[in-house]
C-alpha positions as CSV (number, residue, x, y, z in Angstrom):
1,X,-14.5,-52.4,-74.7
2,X,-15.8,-56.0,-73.7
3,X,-17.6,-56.1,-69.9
4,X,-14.6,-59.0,-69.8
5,X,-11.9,-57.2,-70.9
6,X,-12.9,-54.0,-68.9
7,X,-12.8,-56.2,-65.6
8,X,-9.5,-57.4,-66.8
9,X,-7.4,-54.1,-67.6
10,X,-8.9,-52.7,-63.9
11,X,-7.8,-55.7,-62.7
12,X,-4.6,-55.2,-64.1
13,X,-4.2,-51.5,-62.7
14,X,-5.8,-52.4,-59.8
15,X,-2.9,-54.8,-59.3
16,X,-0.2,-52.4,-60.7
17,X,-1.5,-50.1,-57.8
18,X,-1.7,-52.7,-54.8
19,X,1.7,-54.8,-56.0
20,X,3.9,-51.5,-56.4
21,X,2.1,-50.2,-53.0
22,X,2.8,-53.5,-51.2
23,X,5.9,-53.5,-52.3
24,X,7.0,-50.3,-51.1
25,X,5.0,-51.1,-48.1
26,X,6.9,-54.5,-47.6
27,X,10.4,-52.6,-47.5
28,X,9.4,-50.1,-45.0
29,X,7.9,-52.3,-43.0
30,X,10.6,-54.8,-43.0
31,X,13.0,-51.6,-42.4
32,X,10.8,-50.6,-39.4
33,X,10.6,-53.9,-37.9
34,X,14.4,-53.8,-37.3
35,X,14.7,-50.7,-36.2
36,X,11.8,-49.9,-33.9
37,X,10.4,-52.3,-31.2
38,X,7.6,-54.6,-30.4
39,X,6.4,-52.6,-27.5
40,X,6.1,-49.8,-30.3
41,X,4.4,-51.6,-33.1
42,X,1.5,-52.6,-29.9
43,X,1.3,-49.1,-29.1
44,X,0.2,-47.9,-32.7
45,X,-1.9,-51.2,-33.2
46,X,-4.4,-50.0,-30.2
47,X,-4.1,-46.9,-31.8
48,X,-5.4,-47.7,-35.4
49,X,-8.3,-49.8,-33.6
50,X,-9.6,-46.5,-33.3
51,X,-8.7,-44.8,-36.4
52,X,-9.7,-47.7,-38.8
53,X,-13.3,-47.0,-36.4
54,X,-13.3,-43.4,-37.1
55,X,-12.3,-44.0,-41.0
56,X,-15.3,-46.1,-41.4
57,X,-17.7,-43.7,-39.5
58,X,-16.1,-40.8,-41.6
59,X,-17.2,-42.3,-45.2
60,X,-20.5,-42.8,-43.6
61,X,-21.2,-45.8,-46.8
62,X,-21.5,-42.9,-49.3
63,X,-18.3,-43.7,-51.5
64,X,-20.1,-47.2,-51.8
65,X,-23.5,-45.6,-52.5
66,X,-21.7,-43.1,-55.2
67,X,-20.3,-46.4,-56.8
68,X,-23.0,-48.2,-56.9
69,X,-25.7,-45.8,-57.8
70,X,-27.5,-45.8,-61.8
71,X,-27.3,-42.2,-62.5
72,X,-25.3,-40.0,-60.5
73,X,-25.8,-35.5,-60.1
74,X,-23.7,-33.1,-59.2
75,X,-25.6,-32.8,-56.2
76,X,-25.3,-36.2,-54.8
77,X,-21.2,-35.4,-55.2
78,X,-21.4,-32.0,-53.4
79,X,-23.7,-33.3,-50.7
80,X,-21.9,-36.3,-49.9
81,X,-18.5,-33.8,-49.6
82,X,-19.9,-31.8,-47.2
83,X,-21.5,-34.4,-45.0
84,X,-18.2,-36.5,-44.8
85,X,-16.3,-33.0,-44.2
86,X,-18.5,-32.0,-41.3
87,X,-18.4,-35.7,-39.7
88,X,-14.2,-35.8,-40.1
89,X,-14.3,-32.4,-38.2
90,X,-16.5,-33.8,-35.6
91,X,-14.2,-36.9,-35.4
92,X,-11.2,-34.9,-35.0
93,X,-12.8,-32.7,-31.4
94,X,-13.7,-36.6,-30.1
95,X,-10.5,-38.0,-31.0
96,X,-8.6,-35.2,-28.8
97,X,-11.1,-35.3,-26.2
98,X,-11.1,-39.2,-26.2
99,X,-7.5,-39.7,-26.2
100,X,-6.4,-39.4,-22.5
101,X,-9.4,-41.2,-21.2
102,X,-8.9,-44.0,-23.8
103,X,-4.9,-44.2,-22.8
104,X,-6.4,-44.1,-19.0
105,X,-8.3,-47.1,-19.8
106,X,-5.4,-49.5,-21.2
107,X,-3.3,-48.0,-18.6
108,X,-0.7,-46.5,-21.2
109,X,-0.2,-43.3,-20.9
110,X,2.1,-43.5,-24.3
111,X,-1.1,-44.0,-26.1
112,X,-2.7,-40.3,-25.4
113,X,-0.3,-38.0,-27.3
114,X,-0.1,-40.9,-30.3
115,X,-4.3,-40.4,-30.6
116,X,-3.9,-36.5,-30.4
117,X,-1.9,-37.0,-33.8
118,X,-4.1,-39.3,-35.1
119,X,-7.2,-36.4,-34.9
120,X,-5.2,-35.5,-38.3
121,X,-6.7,-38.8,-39.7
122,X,-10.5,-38.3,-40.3
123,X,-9.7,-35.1,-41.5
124,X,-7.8,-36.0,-44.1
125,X,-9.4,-39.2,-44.9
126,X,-12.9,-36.7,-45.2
127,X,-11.7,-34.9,-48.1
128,X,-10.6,-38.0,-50.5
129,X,-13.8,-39.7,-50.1
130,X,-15.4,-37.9,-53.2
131,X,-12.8,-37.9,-55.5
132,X,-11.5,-41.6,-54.6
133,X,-14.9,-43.1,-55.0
134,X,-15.4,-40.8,-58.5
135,X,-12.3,-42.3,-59.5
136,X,-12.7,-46.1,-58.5
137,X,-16.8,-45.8,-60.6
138,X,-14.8,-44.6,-63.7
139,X,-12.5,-47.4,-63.5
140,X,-9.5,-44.8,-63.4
141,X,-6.8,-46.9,-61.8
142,X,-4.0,-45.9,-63.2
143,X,-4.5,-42.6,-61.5
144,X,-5.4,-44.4,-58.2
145,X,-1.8,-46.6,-58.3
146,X,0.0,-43.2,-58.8
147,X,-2.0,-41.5,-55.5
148,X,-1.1,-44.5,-53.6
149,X,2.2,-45.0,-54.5
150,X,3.1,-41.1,-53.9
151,X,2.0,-41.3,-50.3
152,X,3.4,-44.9,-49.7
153,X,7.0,-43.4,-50.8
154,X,6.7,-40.6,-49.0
155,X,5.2,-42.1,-45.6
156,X,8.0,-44.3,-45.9
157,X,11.2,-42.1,-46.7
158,X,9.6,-39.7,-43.5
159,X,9.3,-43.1,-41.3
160,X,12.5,-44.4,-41.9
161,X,14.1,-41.6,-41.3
162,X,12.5,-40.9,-37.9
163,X,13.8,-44.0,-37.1
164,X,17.0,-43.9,-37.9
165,X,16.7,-41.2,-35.7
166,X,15.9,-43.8,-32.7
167,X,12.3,-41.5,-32.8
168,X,10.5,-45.2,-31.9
169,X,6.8,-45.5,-32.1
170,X,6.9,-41.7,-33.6
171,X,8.3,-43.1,-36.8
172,X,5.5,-45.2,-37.0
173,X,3.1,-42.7,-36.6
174,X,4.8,-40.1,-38.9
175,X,5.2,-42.8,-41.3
176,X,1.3,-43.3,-41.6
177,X,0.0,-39.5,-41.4
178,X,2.6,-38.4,-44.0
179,X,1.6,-41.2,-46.2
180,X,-2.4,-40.0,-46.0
181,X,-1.8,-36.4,-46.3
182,X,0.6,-36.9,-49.7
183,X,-1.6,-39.2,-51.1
184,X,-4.8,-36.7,-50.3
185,X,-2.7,-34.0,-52.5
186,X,-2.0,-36.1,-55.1
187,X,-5.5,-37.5,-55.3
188,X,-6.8,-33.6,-55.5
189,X,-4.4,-33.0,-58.4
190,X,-5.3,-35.8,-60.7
191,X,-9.6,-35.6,-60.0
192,X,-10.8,-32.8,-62.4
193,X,-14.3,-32.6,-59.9
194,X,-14.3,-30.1,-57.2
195,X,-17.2,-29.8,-54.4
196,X,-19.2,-26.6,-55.2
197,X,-20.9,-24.7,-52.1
198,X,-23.8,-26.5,-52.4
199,X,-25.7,-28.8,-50.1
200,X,-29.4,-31.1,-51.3
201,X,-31.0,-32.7,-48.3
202,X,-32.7,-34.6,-50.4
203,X,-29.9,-36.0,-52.4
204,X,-27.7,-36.8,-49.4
205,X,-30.9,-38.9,-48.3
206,X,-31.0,-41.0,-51.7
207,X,-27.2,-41.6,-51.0
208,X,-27.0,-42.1,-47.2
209,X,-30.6,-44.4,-47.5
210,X,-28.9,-47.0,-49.8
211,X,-25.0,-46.0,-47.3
212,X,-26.5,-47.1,-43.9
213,X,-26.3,-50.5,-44.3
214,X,-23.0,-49.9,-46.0
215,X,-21.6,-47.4,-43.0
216,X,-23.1,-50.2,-40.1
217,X,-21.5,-52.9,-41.6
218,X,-18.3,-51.2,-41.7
219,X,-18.4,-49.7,-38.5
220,X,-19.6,-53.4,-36.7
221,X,-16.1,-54.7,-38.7
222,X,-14.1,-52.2,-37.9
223,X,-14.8,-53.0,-33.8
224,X,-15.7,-56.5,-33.9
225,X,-13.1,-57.6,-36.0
226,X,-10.5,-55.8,-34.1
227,X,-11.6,-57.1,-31.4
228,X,-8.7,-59.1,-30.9
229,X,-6.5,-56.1,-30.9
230,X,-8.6,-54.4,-27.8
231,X,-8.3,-58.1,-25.3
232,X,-4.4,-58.7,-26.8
233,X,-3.6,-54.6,-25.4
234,X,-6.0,-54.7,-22.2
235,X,-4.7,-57.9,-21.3
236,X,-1.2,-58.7,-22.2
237,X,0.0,-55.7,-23.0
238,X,1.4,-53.2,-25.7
239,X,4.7,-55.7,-26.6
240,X,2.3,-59.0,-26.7
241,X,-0.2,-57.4,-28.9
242,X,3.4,-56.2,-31.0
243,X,4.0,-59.8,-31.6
244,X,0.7,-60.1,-32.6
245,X,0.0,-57.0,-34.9
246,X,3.3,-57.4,-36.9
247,X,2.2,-61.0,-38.0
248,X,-1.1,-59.3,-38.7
249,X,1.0,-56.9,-40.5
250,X,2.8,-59.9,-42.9
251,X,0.0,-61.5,-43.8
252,X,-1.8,-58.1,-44.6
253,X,0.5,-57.2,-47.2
254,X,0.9,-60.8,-48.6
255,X,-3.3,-60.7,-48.7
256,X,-2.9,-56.8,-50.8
257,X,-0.5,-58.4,-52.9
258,X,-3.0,-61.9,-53.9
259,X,-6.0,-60.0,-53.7
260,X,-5.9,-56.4,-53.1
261,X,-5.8,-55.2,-56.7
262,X,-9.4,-57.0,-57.3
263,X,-10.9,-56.1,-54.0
264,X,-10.6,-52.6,-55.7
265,X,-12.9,-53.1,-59.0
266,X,-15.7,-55.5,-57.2
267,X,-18.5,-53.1,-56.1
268,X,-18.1,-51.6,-59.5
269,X,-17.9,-54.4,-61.7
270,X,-20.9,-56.4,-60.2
271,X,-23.1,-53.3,-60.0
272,X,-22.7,-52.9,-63.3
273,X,-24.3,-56.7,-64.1
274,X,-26.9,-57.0,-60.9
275,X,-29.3,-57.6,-62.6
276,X,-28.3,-60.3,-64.9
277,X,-28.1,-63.3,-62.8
278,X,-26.0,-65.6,-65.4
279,X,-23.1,-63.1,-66.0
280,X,-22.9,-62.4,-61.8
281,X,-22.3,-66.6,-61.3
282,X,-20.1,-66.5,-64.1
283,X,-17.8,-63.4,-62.5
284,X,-17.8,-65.6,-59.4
285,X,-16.7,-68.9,-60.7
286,X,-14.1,-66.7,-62.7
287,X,-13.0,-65.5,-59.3
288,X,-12.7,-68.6,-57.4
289,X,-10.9,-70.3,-60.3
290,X,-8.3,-67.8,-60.7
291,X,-8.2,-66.6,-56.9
292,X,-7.4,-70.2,-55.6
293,X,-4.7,-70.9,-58.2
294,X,-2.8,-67.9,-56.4
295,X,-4.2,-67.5,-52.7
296,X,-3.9,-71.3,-51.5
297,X,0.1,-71.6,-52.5
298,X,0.7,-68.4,-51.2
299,X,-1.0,-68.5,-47.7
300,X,0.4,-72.3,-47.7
301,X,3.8,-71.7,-48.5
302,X,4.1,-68.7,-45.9
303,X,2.9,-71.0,-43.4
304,X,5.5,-73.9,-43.8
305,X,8.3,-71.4,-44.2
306,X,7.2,-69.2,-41.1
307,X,9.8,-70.7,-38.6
308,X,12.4,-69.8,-40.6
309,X,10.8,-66.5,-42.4
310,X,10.5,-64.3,-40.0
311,X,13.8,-64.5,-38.3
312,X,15.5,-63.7,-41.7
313,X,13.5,-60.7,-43.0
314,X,12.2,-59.6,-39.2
315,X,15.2,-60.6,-37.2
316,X,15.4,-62.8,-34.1
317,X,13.5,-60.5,-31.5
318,X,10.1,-61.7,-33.6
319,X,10.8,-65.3,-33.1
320,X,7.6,-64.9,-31.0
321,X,5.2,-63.9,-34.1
322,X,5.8,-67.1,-35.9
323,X,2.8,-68.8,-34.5
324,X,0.5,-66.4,-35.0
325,X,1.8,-66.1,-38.6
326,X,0.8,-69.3,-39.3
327,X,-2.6,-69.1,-38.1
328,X,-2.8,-66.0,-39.2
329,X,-2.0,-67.7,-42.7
330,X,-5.4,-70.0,-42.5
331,X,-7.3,-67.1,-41.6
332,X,-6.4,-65.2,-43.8
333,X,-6.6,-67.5,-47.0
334,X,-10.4,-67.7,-45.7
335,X,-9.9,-63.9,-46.0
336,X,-8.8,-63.6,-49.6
337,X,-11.4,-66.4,-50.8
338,X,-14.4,-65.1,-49.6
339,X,-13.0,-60.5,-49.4
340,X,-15.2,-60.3,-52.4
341,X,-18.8,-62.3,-50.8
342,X,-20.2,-59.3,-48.9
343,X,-19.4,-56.9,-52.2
344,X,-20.9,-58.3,-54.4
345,X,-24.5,-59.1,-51.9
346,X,-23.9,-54.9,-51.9
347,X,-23.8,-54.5,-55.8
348,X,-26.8,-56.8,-56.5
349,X,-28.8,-54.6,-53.9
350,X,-28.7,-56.7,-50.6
351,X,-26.3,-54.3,-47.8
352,X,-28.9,-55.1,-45.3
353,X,-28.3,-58.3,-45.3
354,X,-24.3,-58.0,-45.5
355,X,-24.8,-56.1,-42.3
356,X,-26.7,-59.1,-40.6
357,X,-23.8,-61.5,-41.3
358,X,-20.9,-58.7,-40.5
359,X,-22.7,-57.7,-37.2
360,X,-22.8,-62.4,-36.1
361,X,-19.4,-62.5,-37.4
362,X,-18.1,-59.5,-34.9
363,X,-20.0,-60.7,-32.0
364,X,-18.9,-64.2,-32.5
365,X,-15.3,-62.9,-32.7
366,X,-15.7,-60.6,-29.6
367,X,-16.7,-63.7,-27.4
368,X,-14.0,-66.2,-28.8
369,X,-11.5,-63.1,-28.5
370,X,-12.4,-63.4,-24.9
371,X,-12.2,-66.8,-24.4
372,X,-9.2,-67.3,-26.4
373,X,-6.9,-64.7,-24.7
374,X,-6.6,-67.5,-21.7
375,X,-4.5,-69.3,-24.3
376,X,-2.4,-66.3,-24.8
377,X,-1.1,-65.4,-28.7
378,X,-2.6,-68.8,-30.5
379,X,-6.2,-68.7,-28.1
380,X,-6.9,-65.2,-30.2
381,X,-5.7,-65.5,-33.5
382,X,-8.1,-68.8,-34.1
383,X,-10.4,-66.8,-34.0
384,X,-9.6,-65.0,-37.1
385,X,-11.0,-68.6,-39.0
386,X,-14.7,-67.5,-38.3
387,X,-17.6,-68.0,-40.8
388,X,-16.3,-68.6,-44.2
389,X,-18.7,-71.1,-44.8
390,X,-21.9,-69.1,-43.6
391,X,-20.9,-66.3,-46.1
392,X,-20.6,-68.5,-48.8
393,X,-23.7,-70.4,-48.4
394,X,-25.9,-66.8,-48.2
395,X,-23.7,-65.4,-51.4
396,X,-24.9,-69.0,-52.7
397,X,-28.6,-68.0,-52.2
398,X,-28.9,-64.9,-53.4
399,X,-26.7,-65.5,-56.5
400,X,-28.0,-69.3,-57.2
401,X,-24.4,-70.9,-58.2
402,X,-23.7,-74.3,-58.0
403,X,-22.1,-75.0,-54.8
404,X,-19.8,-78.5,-55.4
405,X,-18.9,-76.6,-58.9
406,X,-17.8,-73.3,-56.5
407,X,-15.6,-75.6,-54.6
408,X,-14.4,-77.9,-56.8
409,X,-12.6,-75.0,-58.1
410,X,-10.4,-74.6,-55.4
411,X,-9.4,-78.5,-55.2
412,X,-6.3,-78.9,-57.6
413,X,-4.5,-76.3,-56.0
414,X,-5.0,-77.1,-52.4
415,X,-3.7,-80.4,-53.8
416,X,-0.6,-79.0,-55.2
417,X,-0.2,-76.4,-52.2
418,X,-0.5,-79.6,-49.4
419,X,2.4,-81.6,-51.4
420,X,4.3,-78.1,-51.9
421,X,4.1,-77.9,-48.0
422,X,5.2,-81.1,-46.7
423,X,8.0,-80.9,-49.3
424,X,9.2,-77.7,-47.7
425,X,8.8,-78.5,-43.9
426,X,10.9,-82.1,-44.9
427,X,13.8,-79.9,-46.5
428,X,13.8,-77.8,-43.6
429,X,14.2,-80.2,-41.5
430,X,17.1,-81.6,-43.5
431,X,18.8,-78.3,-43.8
432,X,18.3,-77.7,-40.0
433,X,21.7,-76.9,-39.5
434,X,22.7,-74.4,-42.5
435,X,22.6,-70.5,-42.1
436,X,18.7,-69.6,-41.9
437,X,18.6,-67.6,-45.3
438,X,20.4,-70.2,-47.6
439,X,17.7,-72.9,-45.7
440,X,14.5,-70.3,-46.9
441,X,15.8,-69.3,-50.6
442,X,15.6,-73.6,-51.3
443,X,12.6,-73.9,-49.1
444,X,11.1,-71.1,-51.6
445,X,12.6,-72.4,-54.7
446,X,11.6,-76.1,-54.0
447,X,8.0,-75.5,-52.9
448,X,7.7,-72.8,-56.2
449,X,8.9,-75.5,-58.2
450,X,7.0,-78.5,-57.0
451,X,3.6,-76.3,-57.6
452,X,3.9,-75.4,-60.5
453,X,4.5,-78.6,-61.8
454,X,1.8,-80.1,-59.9
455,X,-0.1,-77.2,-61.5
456,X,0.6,-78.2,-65.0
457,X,0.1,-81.5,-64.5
458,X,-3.5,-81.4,-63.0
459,X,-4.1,-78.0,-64.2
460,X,-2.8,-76.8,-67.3
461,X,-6.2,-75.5,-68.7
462,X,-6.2,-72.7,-65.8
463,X,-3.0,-71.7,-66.7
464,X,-3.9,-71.5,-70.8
465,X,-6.7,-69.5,-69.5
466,X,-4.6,-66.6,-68.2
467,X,-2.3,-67.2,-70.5
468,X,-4.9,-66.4,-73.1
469,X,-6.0,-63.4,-71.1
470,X,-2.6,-61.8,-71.6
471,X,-2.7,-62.6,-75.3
472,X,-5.8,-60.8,-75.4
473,X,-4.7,-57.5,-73.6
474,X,-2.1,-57.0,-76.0
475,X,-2.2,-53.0,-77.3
């Protein structure tokens, strides 16, 4: 099979897996979001500050290095099983001792028995790093949709029933730990390796001395870019920082659904061509082209039909998120156009210097997090916006693409996305005073209509080109 149409089938899984995820994830949450309260969704958002820390400290960068890595033993496997089961242990003891003194710090004394459960969390997370990383260099994501799926079904059946229940922020958290722990058995049940009792120092080395960077840069995102998170809860409180996390929350799943599936098959795609310079600009062009065709619309769209979104699928109490939504919706369009930059600096060899941009970007977002909470909601979710541009110019020089080419790409469908948008916020306007849902299915048929027009029109080549790509993918 063809280095193209290998990067297209994973693609293709890779988006079976995060669309039938998302979408599972996208009822439950929209379930949840009527049935539990803001106060509640805050609560669990300080909370997974510190699990998405301890998840990144717990894969200590070896399921990248195992990815990424020429030739590959069986002792680099066992080794890097071990190590990542002996740090989730470790993980575990802090995250009971830590929890009362961490709930004593925000003043919430409903946060300490919510981290307690969470000590589950690097546990669990410590015994799929092998496998899931085994499975993402082989390309297997068939097997990987399935593992998610399971869990995402199941977290969600055992969340929605707890809060039916009127169980509150425990259906959240019961939601998310039964989601990991079925997804850890089915992930055990479809990967044929097993860890042997066996542990190489020296192995671990070769992994962990390419994983530092890796683990660093993870570990600076997963505090800095929370940061947000950690000023919205000390300052304004566990419902403010609901408001805020639940937009966070939309926009996440809208991002899995445009980009997830190819965030997946990056690391291992690239590494497989870093050292042919040609086919690595070629990749990204590829990428920007067909990215922009799909990101800008979406993030657009959500933006113009925010006002009148949320209250329909949320219901009225989140009338508050809708701002942040729609910044939320620039940042995160920055987000989906650039997810891939630091992956791809890490499969031609360079995670030393993805950790020097990750650790200015955190910092930077720290200290407008700081200033910004002054201006309440909108003061910290600008801040989401930061450094697309720097990113892009050091992917630029390492990988030596043409820069106006790179944008240009992205031109005809901000175009058609713009016009898309001021369509929508005029019809709105004029359909002010009809029921809220009729208003939003024309605002989304209208706008869907009007770009892909405007897409045909300016752009039909693109579109030939995927449709091509299907043609090609037949059998």
């Amino acid at each position: 099979m063809s280095m193209k149409r290998t990067a297209v089938v994973s693609a293709l899984w890779a988006a079976g897996e995060s669309w039938s995820l998302r979408g599972v994830s996208l009822i439950v949450f929209l379930v949840l979001a009527r049935l539990v309260d803001p106060a509640a969704f805050g609560l669990v958002a300080l909370a997974a500050v510190y699990v998405t820390t301890v998840q990144a400290l717990s894969d200590q960068g070896l399921a990248t290095a195992l990815i990424q890595r020429e030739s590959l033993e069986d002792a680099h496997k066992d080794s890097a099983f071990w190590a990542n089961l002996a740090v989730g242990a470790i993980l575990a003891l802090a995250t009971l001792a830590l929890a009362a003194p961490a709930a004593a710090f925000y003043s919430e004394p409903r946060l300490a028995p919510i981290l307690r459960w969470y000590a589950l969390w690097p546990l669990l997370g410590s015994l799929s790093v092998v496998q899931q990383a085994l499975l993402r260099r082989a390309m297997r994501f068939r097997e990987l949709a399935l593992r998610q799926l399971a869990g995402a079904i199941a977290g969600g059946i055992v969340g929605i029933a707890m809060a039916y229940a009127g169980m509150g922020v425990w259906a959240l958290v019961g939601q998310q730990l039964v989601n990991q722990a079925v997804a850890l058995v089915v992930l055990w049940s479809i990967a044929e390796w097993r860890p042997r009792f066996a542990f190489s120092y020296s192995h671990f080395k070769h992994l962990f001395g390419f994983g530092f960077n890796v683990l660093a840069a993870n570990v600076v995102r997963a505090v800095g870019f929370q940061a947000d998170r950690l000023v919205l809860g000390y300052f304004l409180g566990a419902t403010e920082l609901g408001y805020y996390s639940v937009a966070q929350r939309l926009l996440a799943i809208v991002t899995d659904f445009v980009a997830g599936s190819a965030e997946r098959i990056v690391v291992p795609l690239f590494s497989r061509i870093q050292g042919e310079k040609e086919r690595v600009n070629r990749g990204l062009m590829t990428a920007q082209r067909l990215l922009c065709l799909i990101t800008i619309p979406a993030f657009v769209g959500l933006a113009a039909t925010a006002p009148v979104l949320m209250p329909v699928v949320l219901g009225a109490k989140w009338q508050a998120s809708v701002l942040s939504t729609q910044i939320l919706a620039a940042a995160s369009l920055g987000y989906c156009l650039s997810f891939f930059f630091g992956h791809v600096l890490t499969a031609l060899g360079r995670p030393g210097l993805r950790l020097g941009i990750v650790t200015a970007q955190a910092l930077a977002q720290a200290i407008v997090s700081l200033i910004g909470v002054r201006f309440g909601l909108a003061g910290v979710t600008l801040n989401q916006a930061l450094f697309y541009a720097v990113e892009l110019l050091f992917l630029q020089r390492n990988a030596g693409f043409s820069l106006p080419t790179y944008l240009g790409e992205g031109m005809v469908p901000l175009a058609g996305s713009l016009v898309m948008a001021a369509t929508v916020v005029l019809l709105g306007r004029e359909m002010a005073d009809m029921r809220p849902i009729l208003q939003l299915a024309a605002q989304v048929a209208l706008g869907a209509a009007i770009y892909g027009a405007f897409i045909l029109l300016f752009a039909r080549r693109r579109v030939m080109e995927l449709r091509d790509m299907a043609r090609g993918l037949r059998g």
